[in-house]
Structures are given as C-alpha cells and as structure tokens.
C-alpha positions in Angstrom: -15.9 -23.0 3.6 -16.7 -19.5 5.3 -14.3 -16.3 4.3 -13.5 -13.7 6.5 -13.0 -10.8 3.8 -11.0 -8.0 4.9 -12.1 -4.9 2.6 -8.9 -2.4 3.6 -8.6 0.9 2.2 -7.9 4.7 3.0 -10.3 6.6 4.9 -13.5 7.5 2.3 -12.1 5.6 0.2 -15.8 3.4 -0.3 -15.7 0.4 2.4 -18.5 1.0 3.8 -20.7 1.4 1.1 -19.4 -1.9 -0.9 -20.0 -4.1 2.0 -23.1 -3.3 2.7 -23.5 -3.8 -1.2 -22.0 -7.1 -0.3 -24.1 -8.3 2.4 -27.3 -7.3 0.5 -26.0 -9.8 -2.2 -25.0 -12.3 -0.1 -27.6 -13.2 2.6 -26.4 -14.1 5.9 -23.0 -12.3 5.5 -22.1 -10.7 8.4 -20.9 -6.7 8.2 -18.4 -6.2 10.7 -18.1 -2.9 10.2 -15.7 -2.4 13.2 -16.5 1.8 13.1 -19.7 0.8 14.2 -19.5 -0.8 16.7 -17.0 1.6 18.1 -20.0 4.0 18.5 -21.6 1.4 21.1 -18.7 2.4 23.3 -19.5 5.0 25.6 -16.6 7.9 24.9 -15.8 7.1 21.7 -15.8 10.7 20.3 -13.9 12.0 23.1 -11.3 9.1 22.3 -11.5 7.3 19.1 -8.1 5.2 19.9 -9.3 4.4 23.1 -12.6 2.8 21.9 -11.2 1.5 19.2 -8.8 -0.9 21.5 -11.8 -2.1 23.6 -13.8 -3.0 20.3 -11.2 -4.7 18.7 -11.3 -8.0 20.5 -15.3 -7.6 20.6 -15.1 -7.6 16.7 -12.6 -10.2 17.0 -15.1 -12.6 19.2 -18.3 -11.2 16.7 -16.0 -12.7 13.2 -14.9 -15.8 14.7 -18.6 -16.3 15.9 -20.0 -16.1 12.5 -17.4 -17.8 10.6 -17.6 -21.0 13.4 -21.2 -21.5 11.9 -20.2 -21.6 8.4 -21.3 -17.6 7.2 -18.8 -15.4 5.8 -17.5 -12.3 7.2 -17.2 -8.9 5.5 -15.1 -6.2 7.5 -14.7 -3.0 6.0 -11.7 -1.4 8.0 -8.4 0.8 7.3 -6.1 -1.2 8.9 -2.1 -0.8 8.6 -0.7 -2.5 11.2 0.7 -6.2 10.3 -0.2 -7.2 13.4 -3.8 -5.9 13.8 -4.0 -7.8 10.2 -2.9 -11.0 11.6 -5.0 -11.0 14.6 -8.2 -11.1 12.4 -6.3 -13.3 10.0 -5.8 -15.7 13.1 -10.0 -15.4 13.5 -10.1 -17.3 10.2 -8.0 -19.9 10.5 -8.9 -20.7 13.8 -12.2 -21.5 12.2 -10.7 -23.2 9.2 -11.9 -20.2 6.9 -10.6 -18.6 4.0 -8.8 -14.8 4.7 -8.9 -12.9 2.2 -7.3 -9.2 2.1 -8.9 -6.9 -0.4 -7.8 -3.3 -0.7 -9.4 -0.7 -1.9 -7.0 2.2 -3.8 -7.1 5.2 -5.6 -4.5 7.9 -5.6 -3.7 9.6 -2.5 -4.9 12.9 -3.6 -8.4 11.7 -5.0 -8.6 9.4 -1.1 -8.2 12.8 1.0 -10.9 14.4 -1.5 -13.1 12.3 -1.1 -12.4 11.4 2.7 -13.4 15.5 2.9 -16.7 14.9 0.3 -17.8 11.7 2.1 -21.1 12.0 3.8 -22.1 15.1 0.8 -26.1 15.4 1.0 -26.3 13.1 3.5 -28.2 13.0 6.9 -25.1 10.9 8.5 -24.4 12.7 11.8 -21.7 10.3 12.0 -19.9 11.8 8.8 -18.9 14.6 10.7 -17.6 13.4 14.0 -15.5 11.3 11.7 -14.2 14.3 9.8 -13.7 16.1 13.3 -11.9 13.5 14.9 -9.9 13.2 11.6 -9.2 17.1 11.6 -8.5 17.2 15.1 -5.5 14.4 14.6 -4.0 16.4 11.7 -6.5 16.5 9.0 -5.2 16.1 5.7 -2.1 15.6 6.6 -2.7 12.5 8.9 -4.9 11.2 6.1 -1.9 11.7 3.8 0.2 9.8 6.4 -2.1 7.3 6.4 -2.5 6.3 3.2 1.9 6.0 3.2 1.7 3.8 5.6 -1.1 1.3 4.1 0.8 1.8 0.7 3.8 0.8 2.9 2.4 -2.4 4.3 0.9 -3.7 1.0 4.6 -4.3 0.1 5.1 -6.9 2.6 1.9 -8.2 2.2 2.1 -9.9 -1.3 -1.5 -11.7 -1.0 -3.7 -8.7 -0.6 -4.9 -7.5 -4.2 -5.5 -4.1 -4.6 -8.7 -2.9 -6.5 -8.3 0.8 -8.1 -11.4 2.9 -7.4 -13.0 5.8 -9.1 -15.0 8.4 -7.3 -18.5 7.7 -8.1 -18.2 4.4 -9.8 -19.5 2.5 -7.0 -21.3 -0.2 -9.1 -17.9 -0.8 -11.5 -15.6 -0.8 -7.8 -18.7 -3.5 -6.8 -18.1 -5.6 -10.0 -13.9 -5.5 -9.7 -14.9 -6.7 -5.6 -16.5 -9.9 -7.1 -14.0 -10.5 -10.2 -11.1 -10.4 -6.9 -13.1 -12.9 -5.1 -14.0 -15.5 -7.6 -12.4 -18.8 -7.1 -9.6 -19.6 -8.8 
C-alpha cells in the first residue's frame, strides 16, 4: 500500500532537505514539494497566498495521481489548518493509502534562527524571495505566530508524531524520519 507522508514543520525548519533525502532513498517516491510548484504560477512573488490557493488542488490532483498507481508520496509543507490537513488526508484514502503526518520540531527560537540562516552559502535565488515575502508579512514575528499555531493544532491532532530536530544534524533528523515510519 502506497503512503502519502505529510513532512509538517515550521518554516526552515529542514522539510525540504529530508524529503529530497527521502526520495533519493526511495525510488519512485514522488516530492510534492507544494513551494515548488507555487513558483510555476505566474505572480507568485507578488502574492504568495494567492498562488498558493490555485496550486493547492494542482498538488492535490499530482498526490492522488501517484498514490492511484501504487508510489508513495512525500510532501514537505507547513500546514496548520485542520482543514488544509484533511483535504490531502482525503487524497489518501481516496486511494486506499496510508496518511501519515510527521512533524518536524525544534524550539521556536532555534525555528526562526534558522528560518533567517536557511539558504547560508547557497546559490538558491529562491531563499531570498522566501525570506522577503516572510519579512514583508511580519518577519519574525509571523514566523513566531506560526509556529503557535502549528504547536496549537498538534494538540488536536493526536496521530501526528513529532520528530525534535537539531540544527545541522540533518543525517540524525533523516534516521528519527525512518525510525517514525517503520511499521509497527
């Protein structure tokens, strides 16, 4: 049976970087990394919500897709809203896959640092219109608000396990990732 794995966390906080980990592990895995393909959409720097409400149903469409042939999904994504949650949960069980919520944690201090070091030494022009959009909403302070309200959500969501994450540890984060999705 296929999984759609939603890998949740703050901003920064390492998603991207352990799913590709993931798909390069497990061949024919699809990366939904939704923040991607936001940055098909014509306008998405101008308005990041915007996009992102046009994308979401493309993503949705791109998971169910993949799982529907048997491959597992991999979406790294911040989401906080039950809703939002459920809609991609509803992409897995309408293809009788496995959901599985993964979040990725570390303290809210140490996720706005390294929101504002993400992209360090790298040639990522997309690091930095993340970081302005970010700024432009509130900087710090949204990024504070965000992580609230995903610390919020995770108390009504009892199945999602959190996975605690230290800066620079990418390979130990990677090797807590697998222990969370070994069968049972």
């Amino acid at each position: 049976m296929a999984d759609l794995i939603l890998l949740n966390g703050p901003p920064g906080i390492g998603k991207s970087t352990l799913a590709r980990m993931f798909v390069d592990r497990h061949p024919g895995t699809l990366n939904l990394d939704v923040d991607q393909v936001r940055c098909l959409i014509g306008g998405w720097q101008e308005d990041f919500q915007a996009a992102g409400e046009i994308v979401r149903p493309v993503a949705f469409s791109m998971a169910v897709t993949h799982l529907a042939a048997g491959h597992n999904v991999i979406m790294p994504q911040f989401l906080d809203a039950d809703d939002e949650i459920a809609g991609f949960r509803s992409a897995a069980e309408e293809t009788g896959s496995g959901f599985r919520e993964i979040v990725i944690m570390d303290t809210k201090e140490n996720s706005v640092a390294r929101f504002e070091d993400r992209g360090a030494g790298e040639d990522v022009p997309w690091h930095g219109q993340i970081k302005a959009i970010v700024e432009q909403g509130g900087g710090s302070q949204l990024l504070e608000s965000m992580y609230d309200g995903l610390v919020g959500g995770l108390r009504k969501r009892q199945a999602a396990t959190v996975i605690h994450s230290t800066h620079g540890a990418i390979e130990e984060t990677y090797a807590k990732l697998i222990y969370a999705l070994a069968p049972e």
